[in-house]
C-alpha positions in Angstrom: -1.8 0.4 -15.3 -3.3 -3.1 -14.3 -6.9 -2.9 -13.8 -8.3 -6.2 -13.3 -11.1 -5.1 -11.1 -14.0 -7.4 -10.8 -13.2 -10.0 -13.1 -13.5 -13.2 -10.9 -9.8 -14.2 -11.0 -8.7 -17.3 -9.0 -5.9 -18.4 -7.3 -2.4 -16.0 -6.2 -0.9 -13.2 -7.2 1.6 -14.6 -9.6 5.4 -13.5 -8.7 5.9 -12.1 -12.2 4.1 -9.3 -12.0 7.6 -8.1 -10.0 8.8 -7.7 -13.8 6.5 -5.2 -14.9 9.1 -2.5 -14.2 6.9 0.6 -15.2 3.8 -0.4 -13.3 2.0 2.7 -12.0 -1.4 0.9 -10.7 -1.7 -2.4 -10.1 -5.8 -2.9 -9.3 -6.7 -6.5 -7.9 -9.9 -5.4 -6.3 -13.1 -7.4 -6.2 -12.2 -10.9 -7.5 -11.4 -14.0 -5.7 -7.5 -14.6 -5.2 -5.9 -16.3 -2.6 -2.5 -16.8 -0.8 -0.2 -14.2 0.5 0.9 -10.3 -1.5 4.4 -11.7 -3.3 6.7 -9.7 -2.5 8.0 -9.1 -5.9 5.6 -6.3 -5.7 8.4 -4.2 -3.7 10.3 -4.5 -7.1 7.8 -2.2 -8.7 10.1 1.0 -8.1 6.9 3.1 -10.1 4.0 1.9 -8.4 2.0 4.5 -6.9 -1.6 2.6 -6.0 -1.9 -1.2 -4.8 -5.1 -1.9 -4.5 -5.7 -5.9 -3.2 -9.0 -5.2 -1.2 -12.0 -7.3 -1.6 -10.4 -11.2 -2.6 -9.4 -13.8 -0.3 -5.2 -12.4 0.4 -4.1 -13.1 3.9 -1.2 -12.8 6.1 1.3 -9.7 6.4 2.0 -6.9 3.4 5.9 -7.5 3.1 7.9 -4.3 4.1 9.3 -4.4 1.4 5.9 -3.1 -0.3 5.9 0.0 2.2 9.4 1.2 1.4 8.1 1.9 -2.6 9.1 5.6 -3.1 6.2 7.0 -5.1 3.5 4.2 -3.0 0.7 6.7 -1.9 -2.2 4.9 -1.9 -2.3 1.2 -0.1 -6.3 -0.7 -0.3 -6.1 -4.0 1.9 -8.5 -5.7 3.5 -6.6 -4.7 7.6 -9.8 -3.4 9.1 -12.1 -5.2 11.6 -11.0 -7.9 15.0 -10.0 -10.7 12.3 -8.1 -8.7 9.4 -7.6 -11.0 5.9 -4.3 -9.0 6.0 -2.1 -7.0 8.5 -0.1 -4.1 7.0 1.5 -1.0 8.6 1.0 1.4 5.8 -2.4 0.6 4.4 -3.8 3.8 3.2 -7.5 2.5 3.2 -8.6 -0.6 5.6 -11.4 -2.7 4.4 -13.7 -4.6 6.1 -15.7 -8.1 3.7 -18.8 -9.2 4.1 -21.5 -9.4 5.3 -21.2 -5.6 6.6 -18.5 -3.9 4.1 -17.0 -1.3 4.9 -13.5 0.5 4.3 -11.9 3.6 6.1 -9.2 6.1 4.7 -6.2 6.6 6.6 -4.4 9.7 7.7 -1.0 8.1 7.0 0.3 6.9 3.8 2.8 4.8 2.6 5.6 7.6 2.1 5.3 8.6 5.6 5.7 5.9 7.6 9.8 6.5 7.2 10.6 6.3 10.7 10.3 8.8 13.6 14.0 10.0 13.5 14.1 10.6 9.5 9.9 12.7 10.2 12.4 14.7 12.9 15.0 15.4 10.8 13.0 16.2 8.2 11.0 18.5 10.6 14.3 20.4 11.9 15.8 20.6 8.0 12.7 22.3 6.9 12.3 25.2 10.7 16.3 25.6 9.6 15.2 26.4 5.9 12.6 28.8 7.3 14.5 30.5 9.4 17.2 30.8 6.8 14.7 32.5 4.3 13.5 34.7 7.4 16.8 36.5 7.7 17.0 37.7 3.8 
């Protein structure tokens, strides 16, 4: 884990933290960086919990990010008419100052494969059932 919550940090998210190969958590939360999520990030093949909320980020959450196979919890600041940050698999969406707020998600990161793989998956698992239904 990277916990670096609250600590009044400055300037972006340094590309290098794409080398920290066993990175669970990575926890940017509350301090003041700027510039776009690198998207070294998607490199993280363990990360499970990205949380960037409350700091100055803006622009798009690469893909790249959402594709992370263990990714199930995604904090960005996506919520409100002029989002720091758009992202299609935020978990929670915050909302700054002066009226903060954040909102959990149904969806999360893992399930946002696709329609056609949710169907398939869907079918695979009546199939099973009705598999185990006739023993």
């Amino acid at each position: 884990e990277l916990v670096l919550f609250g600590n009044y940090f400055a300037g972006k998210i340094p590309p290098e933290v794409g080398q920290l190969k066993n990175l669970e958590v990575l926890d940017v939360y509350a301090n003041f960086l700027t510039g776009q999520v690198p998207s070294q990030i998607s490199q993280l093949s363990n990360l499970k919990e990205l949380h960037l909320n409350d700091n100055n980020i803006n622009g798009k959450i690469p893909d790249s990010i959402c594709k992370l196979p263990l990714l199930t919890e995604l904090v960005a600041d996506c919520l409100g008419p002029d989002p720091e940050v758009t992202c299609s698999c935020a978990t929670v969406c915050c909302r700054g100052l002066p009226d903060a707020k954040c909102f959990k998600l149904k969806k999360s990161p893992s399930t946002t494969t696709g329609k056609k793989t949710q169907q398939k998956k869907k079918k695979n698992t009546s199939t099973a059932t009705k598999e185990e239904e006739k023993h």
